[in-house]
C-alpha positions in Angstrom: -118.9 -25.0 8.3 -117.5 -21.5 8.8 -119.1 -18.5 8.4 -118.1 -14.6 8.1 -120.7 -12.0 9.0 -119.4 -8.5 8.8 -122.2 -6.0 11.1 -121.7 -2.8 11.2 -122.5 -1.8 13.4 -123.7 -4.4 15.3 -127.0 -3.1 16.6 -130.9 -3.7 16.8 -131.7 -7.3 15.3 -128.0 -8.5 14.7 -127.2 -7.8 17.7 -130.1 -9.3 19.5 -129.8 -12.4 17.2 -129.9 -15.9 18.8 -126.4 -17.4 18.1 -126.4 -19.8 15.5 -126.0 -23.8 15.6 -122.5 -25.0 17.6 -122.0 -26.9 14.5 -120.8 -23.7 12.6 -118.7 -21.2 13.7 -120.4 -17.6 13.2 -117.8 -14.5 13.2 -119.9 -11.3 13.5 -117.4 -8.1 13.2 -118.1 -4.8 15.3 -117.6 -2.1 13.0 -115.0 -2.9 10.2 -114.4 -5.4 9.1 -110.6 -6.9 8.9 -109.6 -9.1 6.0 -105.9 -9.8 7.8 -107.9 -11.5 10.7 -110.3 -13.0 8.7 -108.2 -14.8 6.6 -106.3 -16.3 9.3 -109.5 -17.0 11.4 -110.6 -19.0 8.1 -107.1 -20.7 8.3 -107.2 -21.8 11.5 -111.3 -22.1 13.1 -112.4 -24.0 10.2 -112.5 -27.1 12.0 -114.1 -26.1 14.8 -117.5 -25.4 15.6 -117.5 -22.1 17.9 -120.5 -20.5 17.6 -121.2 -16.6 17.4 -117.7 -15.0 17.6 -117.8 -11.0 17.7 -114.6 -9.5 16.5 -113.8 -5.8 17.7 -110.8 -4.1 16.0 -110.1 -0.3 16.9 -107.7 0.3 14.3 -107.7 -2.0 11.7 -104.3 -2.3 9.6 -105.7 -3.3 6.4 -102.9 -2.6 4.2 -99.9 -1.5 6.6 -97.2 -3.8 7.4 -96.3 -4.8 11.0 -93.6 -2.2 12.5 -91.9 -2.7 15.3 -93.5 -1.6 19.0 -97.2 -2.0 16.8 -99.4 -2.2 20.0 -100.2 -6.5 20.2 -102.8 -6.6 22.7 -105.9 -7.9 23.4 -108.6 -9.9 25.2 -110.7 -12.6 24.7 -113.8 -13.6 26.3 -115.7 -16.8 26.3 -119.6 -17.0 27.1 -122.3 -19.1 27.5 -123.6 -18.0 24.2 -121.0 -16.3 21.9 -116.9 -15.2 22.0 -116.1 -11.7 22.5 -112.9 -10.4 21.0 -111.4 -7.0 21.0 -108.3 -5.6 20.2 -106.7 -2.1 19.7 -105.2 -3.2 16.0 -105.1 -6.0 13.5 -101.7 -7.3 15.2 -103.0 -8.2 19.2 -106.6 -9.6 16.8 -104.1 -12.0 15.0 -103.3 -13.2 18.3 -106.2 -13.4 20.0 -107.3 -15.8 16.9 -104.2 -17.6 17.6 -104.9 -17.9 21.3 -108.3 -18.6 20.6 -107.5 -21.8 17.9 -105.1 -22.8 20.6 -107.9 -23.0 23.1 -110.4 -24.8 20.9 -108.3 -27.3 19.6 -107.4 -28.2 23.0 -110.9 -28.1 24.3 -110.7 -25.5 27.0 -112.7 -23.1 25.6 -114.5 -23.0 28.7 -117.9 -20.7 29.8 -116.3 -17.6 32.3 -112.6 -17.9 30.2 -111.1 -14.8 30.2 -107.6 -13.8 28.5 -106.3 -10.8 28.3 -102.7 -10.6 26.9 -99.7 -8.7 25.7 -96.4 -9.7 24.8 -93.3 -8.8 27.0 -90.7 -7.8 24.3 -91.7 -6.3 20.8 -89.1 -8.0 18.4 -89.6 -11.9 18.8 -87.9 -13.4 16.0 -86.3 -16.2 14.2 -83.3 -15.2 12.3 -83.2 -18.2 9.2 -79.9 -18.8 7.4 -80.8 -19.0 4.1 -77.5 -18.5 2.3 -75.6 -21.6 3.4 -78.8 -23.9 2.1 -81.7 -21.7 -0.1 -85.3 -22.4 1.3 -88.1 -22.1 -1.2 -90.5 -20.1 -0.8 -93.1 -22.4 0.1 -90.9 -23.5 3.1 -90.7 -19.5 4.4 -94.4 -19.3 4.0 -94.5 -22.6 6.3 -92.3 -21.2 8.8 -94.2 -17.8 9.1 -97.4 -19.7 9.6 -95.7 -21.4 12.5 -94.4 -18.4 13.6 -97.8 -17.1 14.0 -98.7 -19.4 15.8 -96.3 -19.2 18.5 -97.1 -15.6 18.7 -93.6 -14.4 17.2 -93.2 -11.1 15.0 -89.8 -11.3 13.2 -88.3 -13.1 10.4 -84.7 -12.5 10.0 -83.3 -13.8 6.6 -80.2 -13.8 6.4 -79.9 -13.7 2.7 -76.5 -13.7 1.7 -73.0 -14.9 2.8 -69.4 -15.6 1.7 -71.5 -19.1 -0.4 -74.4 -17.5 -2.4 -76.3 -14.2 -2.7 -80.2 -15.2 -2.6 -81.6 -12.0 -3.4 -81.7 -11.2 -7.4 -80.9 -7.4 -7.6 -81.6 -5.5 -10.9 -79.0 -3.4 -9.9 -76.5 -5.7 -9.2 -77.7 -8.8 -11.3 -74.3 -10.9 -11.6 -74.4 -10.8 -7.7 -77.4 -13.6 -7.4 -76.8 -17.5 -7.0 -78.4 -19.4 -9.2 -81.1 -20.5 -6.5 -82.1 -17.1 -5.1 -85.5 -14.9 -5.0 -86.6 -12.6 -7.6 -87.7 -9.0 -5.7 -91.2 -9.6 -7.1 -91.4 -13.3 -5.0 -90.1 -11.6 -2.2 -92.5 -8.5 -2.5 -95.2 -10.9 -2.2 -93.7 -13.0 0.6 -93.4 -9.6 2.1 -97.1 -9.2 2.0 -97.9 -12.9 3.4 -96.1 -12.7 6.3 -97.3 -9.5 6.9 -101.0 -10.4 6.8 -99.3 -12.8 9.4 -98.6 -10.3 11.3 -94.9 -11.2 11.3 -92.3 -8.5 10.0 -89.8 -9.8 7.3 -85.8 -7.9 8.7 -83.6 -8.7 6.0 -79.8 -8.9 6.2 -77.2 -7.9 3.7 -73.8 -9.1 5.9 -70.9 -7.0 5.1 -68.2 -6.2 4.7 -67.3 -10.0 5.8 -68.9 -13.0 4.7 -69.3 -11.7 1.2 -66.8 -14.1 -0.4 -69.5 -14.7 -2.9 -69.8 -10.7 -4.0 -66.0 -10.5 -4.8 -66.3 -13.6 -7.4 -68.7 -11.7 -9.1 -67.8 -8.1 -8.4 -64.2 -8.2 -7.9 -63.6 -4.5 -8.1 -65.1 -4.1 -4.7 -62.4 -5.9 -3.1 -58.8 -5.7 -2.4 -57.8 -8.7 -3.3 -59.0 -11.6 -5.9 -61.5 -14.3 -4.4 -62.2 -17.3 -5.5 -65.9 -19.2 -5.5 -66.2 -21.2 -2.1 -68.8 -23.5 -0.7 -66.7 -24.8 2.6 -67.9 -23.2 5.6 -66.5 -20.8 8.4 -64.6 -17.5 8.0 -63.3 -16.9 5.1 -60.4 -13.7 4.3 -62.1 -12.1 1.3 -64.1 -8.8 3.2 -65.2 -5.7 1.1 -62.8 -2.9 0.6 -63.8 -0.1 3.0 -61.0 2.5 1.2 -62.9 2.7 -2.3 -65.7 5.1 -3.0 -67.4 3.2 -5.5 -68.1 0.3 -3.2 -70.3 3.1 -1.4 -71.7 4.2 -4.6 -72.6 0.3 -5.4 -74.2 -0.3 -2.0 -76.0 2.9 -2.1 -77.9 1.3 -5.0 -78.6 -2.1 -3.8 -79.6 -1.2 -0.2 -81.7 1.8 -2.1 -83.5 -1.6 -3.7 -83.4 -3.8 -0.4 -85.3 -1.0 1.2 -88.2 -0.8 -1.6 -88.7 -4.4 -1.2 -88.4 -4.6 2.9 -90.8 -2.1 4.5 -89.6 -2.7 8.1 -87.5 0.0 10.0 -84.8 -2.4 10.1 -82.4 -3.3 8.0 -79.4 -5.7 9.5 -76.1 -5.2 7.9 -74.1 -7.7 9.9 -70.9 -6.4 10.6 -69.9 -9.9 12.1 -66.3 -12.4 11.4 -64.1 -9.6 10.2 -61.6 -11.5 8.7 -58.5 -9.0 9.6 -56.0 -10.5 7.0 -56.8 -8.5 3.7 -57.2 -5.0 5.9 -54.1 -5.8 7.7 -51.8 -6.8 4.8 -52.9 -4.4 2.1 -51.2 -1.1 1.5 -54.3 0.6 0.4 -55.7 0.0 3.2 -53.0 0.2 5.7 -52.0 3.9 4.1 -55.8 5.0 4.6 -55.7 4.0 7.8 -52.4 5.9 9.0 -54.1 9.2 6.4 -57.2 8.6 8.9 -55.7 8.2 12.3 -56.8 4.9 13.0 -55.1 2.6 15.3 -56.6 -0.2 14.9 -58.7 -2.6 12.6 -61.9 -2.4 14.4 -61.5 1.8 13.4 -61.3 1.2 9.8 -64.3 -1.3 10.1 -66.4 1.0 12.4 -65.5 3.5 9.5 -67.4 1.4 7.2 -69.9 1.0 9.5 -70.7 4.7 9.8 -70.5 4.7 5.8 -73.1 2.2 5.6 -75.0 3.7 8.7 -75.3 7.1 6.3 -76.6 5.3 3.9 -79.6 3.8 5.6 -80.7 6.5 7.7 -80.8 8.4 4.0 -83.2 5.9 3.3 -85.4 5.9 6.9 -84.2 2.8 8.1 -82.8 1.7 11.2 -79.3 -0.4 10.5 -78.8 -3.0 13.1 -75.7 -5.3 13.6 -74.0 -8.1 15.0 -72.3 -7.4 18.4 -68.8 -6.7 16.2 -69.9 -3.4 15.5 -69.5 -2.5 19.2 -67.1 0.5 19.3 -66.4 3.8 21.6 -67.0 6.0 17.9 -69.8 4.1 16.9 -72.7 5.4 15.1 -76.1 5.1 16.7 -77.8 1.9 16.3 -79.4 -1.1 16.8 -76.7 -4.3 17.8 -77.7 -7.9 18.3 -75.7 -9.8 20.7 -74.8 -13.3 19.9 -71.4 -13.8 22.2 -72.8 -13.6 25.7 -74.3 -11.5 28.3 -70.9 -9.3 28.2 -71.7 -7.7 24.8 -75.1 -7.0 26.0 -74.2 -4.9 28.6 -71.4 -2.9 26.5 -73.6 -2.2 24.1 -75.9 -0.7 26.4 -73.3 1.2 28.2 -72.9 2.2 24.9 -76.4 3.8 24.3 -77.3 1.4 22.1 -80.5 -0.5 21.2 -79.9 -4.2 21.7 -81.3 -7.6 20.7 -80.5 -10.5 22.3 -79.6 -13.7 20.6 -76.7 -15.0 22.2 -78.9 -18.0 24.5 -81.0 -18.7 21.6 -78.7 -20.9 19.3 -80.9 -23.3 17.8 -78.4 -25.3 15.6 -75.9 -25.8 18.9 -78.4 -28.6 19.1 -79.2 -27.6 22.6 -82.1 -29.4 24.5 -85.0 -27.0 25.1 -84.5 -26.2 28.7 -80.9 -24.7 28.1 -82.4 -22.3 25.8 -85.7 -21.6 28.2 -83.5 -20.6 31.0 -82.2 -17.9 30.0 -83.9 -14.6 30.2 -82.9 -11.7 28.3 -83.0 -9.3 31.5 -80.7 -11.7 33.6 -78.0 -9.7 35.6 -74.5 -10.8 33.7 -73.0 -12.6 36.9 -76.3 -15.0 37.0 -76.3 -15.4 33.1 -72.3 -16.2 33.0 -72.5 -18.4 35.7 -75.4 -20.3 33.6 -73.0 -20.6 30.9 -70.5 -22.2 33.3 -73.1 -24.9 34.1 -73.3 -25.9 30.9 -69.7 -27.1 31.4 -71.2 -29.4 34.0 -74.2 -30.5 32.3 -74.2 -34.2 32.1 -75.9 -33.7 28.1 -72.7 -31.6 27.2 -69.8 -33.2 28.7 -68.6 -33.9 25.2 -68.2 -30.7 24.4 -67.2 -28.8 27.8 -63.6 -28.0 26.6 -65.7 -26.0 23.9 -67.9 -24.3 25.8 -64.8 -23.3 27.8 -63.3 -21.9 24.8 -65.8 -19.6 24.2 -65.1 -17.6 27.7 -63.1 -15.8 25.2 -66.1 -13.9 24.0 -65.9 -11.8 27.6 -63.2 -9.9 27.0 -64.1 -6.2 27.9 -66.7 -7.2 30.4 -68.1 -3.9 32.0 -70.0 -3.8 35.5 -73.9 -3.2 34.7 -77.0 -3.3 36.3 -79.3 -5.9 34.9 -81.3 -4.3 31.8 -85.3 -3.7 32.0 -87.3 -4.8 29.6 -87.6 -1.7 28.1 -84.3 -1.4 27.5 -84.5 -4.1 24.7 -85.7 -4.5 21.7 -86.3 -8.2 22.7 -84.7 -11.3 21.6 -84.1 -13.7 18.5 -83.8 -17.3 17.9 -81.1 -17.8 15.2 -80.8 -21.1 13.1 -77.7 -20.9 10.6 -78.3 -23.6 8.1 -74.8 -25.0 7.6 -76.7 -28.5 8.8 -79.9 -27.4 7.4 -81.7 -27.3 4.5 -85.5 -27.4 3.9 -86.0 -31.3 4.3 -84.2 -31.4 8.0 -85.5 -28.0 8.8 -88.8 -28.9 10.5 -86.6 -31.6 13.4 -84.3 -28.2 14.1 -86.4 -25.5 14.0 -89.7 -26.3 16.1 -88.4 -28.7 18.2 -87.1 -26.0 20.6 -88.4 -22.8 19.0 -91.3 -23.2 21.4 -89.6 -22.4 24.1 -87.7 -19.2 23.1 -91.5 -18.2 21.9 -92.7 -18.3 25.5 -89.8 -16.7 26.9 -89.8 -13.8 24.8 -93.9 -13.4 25.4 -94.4 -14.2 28.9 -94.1 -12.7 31.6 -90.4 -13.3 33.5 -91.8 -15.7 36.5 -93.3 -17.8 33.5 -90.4 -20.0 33.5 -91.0 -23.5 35.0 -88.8 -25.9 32.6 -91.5 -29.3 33.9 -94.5 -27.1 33.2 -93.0 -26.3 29.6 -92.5 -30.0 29.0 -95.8 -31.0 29.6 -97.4 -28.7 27.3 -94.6 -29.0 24.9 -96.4 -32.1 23.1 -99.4 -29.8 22.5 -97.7 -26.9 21.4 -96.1 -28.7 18.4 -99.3 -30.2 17.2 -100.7 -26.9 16.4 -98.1 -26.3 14.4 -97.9 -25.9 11.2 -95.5 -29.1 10.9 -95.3 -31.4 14.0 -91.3 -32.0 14.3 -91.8 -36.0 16.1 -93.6 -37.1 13.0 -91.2 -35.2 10.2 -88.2 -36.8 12.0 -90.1 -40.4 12.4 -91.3 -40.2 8.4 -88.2 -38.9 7.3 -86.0 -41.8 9.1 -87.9 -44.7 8.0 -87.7 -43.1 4.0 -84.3 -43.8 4.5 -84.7 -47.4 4.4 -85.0 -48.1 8.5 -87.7 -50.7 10.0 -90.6 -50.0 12.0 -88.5 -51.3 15.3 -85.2 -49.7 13.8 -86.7 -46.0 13.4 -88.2 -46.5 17.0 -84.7 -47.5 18.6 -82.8 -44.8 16.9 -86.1 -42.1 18.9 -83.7 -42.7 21.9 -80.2 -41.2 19.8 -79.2 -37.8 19.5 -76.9 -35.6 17.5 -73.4 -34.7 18.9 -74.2 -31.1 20.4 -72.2 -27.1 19.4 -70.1 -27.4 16.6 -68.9 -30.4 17.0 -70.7 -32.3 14.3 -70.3 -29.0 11.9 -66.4 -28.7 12.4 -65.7 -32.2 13.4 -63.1 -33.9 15.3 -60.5 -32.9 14.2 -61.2 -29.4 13.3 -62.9 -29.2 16.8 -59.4 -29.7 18.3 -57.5 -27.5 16.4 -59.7 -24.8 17.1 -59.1 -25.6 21.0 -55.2 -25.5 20.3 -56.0 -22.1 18.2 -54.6 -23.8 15.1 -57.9 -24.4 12.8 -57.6 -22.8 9.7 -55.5 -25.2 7.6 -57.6 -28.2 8.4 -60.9 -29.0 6.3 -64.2 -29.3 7.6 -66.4 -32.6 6.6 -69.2 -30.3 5.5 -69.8 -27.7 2.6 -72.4 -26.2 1.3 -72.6 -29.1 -1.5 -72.9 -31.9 1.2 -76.0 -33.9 1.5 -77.5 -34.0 4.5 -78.9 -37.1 4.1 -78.5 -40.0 6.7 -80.4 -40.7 10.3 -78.7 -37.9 12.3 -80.2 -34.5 9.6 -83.7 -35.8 10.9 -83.1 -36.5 14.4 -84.8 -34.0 16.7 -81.6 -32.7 18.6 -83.4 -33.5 22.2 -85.3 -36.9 22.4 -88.9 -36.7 23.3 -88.9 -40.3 24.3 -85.5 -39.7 26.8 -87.3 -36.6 28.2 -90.9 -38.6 28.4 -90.6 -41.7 29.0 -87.6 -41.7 31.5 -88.9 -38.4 33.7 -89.7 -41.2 36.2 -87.5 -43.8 36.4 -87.2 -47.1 39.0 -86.1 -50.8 38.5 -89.4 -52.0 36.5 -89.1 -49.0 34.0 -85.4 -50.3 33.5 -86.4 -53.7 33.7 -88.6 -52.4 30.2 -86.5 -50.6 28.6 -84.2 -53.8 28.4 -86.6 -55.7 27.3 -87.6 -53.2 24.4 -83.9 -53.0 23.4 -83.4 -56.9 22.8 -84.3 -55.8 18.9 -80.7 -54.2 19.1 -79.5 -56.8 17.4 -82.0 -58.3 14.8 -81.3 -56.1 12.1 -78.4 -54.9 10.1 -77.9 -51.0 10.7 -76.1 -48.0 8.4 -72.9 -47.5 8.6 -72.4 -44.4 10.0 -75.2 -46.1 12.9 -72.8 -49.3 13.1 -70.3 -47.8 16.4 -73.4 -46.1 18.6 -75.4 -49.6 18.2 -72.2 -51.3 19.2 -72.2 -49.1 22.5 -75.7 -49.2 22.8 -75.0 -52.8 23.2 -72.4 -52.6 25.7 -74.8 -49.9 27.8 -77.4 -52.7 27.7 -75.3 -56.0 28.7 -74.0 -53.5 31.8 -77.9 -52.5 32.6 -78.7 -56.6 32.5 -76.0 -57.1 34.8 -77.2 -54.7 37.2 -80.6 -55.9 37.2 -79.0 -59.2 37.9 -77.5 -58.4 40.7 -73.9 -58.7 39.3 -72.9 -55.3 39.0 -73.9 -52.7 41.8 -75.2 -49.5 40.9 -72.8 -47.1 41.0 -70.3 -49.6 38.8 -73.1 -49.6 36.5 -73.0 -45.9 36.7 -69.6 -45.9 36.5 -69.8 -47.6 33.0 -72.4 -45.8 31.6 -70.7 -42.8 31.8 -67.4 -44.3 30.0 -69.7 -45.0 27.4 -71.5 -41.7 27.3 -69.3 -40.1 24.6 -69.6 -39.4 20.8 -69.9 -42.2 18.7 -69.4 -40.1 15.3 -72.0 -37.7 15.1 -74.2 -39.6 17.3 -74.7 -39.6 21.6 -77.0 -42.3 23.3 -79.3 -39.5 24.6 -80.9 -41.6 27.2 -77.3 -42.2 28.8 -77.3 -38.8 31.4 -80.9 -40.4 32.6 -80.0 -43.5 34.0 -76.1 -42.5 34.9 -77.9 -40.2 37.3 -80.9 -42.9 38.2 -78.4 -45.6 39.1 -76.5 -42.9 41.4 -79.6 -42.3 42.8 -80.0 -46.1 43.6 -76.1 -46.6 45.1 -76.7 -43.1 47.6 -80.1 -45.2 48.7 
């Protein structure tokens, strides 16, 4: 049972009333009431039975959306007879509910608890891609519960791109895909996410990426384009030299910003495709009329256009680290190629979010993503990215992460950043290999941790102690990811033992599954463009690998302590290997799976010492396809272990 007493105040008998039965939980509001955190109290406290909980809000929002810096505090007290909370607005009593389900459905709500909290960083978002695949609606309300949850304020949609337009513009209506939101859906999914308590940033990319806008509004562009769904950058970039391009996007950021309320509105700036600009005598002749030397002046040009245009309009624009230039307007940037860009835009004056260690669909373990704090000085965060060159999970793809060393060209000195010097940090998951079904396995798998980091305090960052509570964390979420990825791999026709075995797999990690293998080299060699991808926007995703989680819970759980009877099980669990008949694409990492198992036999026989058998495993720890045998780096580095003893 749940009840909601509003008392106000709460004085004489009310507030001298005996608390009522433990099998009901009792909220009792000092002074007004607030519908935001009632609502989500209902949502969440229903199940349990908490007694007399008194709810003090100083400034309740009732109708206001989130903004950014809105004060998030508050404190929560537990005693022997009733559950104090207080806050200074709606926003820190959203959390305190939050902290407060967390507690009870974990059974520490203990006589004497005391919390009092605040988040580190303002802006903790999720940026979600959902121009490459369209999420409904009712998925975006399922990822803002989540996000609640976890005690993040930001959704970042990123609503359109060079393969559909997902935002239905009366202004512009020939610009929408056929799967897109009509401004009265997102009005209202506006409003949910606000009584969330999470602020909805949308982003209209340009002048790249808008492939799609120049099949359907051609007279913006300087060249014809034609309709795409492959993925990666495509030529076809707005035409920065025409006033009634200004004109149009006066109009439809005009409507973007009666829709959004937030300050911010992100107009990417990102994967400047220099062809058309560089070959076009328009543009060329406007540039040499203008002074400018180079491309990156006629796009900061643009920039400053579009920057016009949305401080006409009260907003803040914000964009991606591209934008960074000596004339540039004032701004918000968010970095997404390294600590380098960070720092420049800093240097530059700039407000700055941090993204670039936050990758979710690199496919990343969680710890990779935990480490790294959006204050680290750049030498200690570069020489984290070098690591990742040596991490035994990533050998497959250490060329790769070499390649991108590229991204610090014009590295400045700078002193670490404080914490006030950011906005705070972002989680990005483009959805070239996501769509709503496989969303759940790659979105809170690893959220969780860039949650924490961009809430807690900076010492808060033991990787063990995260794992341990990792478990909990996703059952109180909205969707737990384990049993999406378990349900979603038998439906695809696996056995019980089958869908158990393939727990131990991963997916190939960066790129590589996204551009493939051949692709993958040619970018090395700085020769992709010619070669096509294996995925597109029309490719289902589909088979075993869309629903694996991209770390393996059982790898991290059940082989954090490994010795010779722990192998000794794990060989005997994998004798079902061979009973069944598997996929295709599943056939080659079975077949090495195989091969890993006949080497561990042979060490447990004592016909192969250890550091041969370690030898071997790591041959074998390689793509097979799209697949790794995630359970590989464990017992390469066990069996070392064994041969130094």
């Amino acid at each position: 049972m749940f009840d909601l007493l509003p008392i106000s105040p709460v004085t004489g008998a009310s507030a001298d009333a005996k608390p009522p039965a433990r099998d009901v939980t009792h909220i009792v509001w000092v002074g007004q009431t607030d519908s935001r955190i009632a609502l989500l109290a209902r949502q969440l406290l229903a199940p349990y039975p908490l007694g007399r909980v008194q709810i003090h809000i100083t400034s309740v929002q009732a109708l206001a959306p989130p903004q950014f810096a809105s004060d998030e505090t508050f404190s929560l007290r537990v005693g022997a007879e009733s559950i104090a909370i207080r806050a200074a607005t709606t926003w820190g009593g959203l959390h305190a509910i939050t902290t407060l389900y967390q507690l009870a459905s974990a059974n520490q709500l203990l006589s004497g608890l005391s919390v009092t909290d605040a988040p580190r960083f303002p802006w903790r978002g999720l940026l979600l891609d959902v121009a490459r695949h369209f999420m409904p609606l009712t998925t975006l309300r399922e990822v803002v519960d989540g996000l609640a949850i976890l005690k993040m304020n930001v959704l970042h949609l990123h609503l359109c791109d060079d393969q559909g337009f997902r935002l239905r513009s009366e202004v512009w209506p020939r610009l929408a895909s056929e799967d897109a939101y009509s401004l009265t859906d997102m009005r209202d999914f506006v409003a949910y996410a606000a009584d969330r308590g999470v602020r909805v940033v949308p982003e209209i990319d340009m002048p790249g990426h808008t492939n799609h806008w120049l099949t359907r509004y051609p007279e913006w562009g300087l060249y014809p384009a034609a309709a795409s769904n492959r993925f990666g950058v495509h030529q076809a970039c707005l035409d920065p030299t025409n006033e009634a391009v200004y004109t149009a996007l006066e109009s439809l950021l005009g409507e973007v910003a009666s829709v959004f309320p937030d300050q911010y509105i992100h107009i990417g700036g990102d994967e400047v495709h220099p062809r058309w600009w560089r070959e076009s005598e328009v543009a060329q002749t406007f540039m040499a009329e203008h002074g400018f030397v180079e491309l990156a002046d006629l796009q900061n040009y643009f920039l400053t256009r579009i920057h016009a245009l949305i401080v006409a309009l009260g907003r803040t624009p914000i964009g991606w680290d591209e934008v960074l230039h000596p004339q540039m307007p004032t701004m918000a940037v968010q970095n997404w190629r390294g600590a380098t860009t960070r720092d420049r835009a800093l240097a530059l004056g700039q407000q700055v979010l941090v993204a670039a260690p936050y990758y979710l669909d690199l496919f990343f373990p969680a710890d990779l993503h935990y480490q790294f704090d959006p204050t680290l000085p750049q030498p200690e965060w570069l020489a984290l990215e070098d690591a990742l060159q040596n991490d035994p999970r990533l050998t497959h793809i250490a060329a790769a992460l070499a390649w991108t060393e590229q991204w610090r060209t014009g590295a400045i000195d700078a002193e670490p950043p404080t914490d006030e010097a950011l906005l705070g940090g972002e989680a990005c998951l483009w959805s070239e290999l996501v769509d709503a079904a496989t969303l759940p396995a790659r979105l809170w798998s690893r959220l969780p941790a860039i949650a924490e980091r961009l809430w807690s305090v900076q010492t808060l960052c033991d990787p063990t102690d995260f794992y341990r509570r990792l478990p909990g964390l996703w059952a109180r979420l909205p969707v737990d990811p384990r049993r999406v990825s378990r349900d979603a791999i038998r439906a695809l026709g696996l056995s019980e033992s089958q869908a158990s075995l393939v727990a131990w797999l991963e997916p190939i990690k960066w790129y590589a599954r996204l551009l493939g293998n051949e692709v993958l080299t040619a970018r090395l060699a700085g020769n992709e463009m010619p070669i096509a991808r294996p995925y597109n926007a029309a490719t289902p995703l589909d088979h075993c690998v869309d629903f694996l989680l991209p770390e393996s819970p059982r790898v991290r759980y059940e082989l954090a302590e490994l010795d010779r009877a722990a192998v000794a099980e794990l060989v005997a669990a994998w004798q079902d290997l061979s009973a069944e008949a598997w996929p295709e694409d599943l056939v080659a990492v079975i077949a090495a799976w195989r091969s890993a198992l006949q080497i561990l036999q042979a060490w447990l026989a004592g016909a192969v010492a250890a550091a041969n058998a370690a030898q071997t495993l790591a041959e074998l720890n390689v793509p097979y396809g799209e697949y790794m045998l995630g359970f590989l780096p464990k017992l390469i580095e066990f069996l070392k272990q064994q041969d130094e003893d």
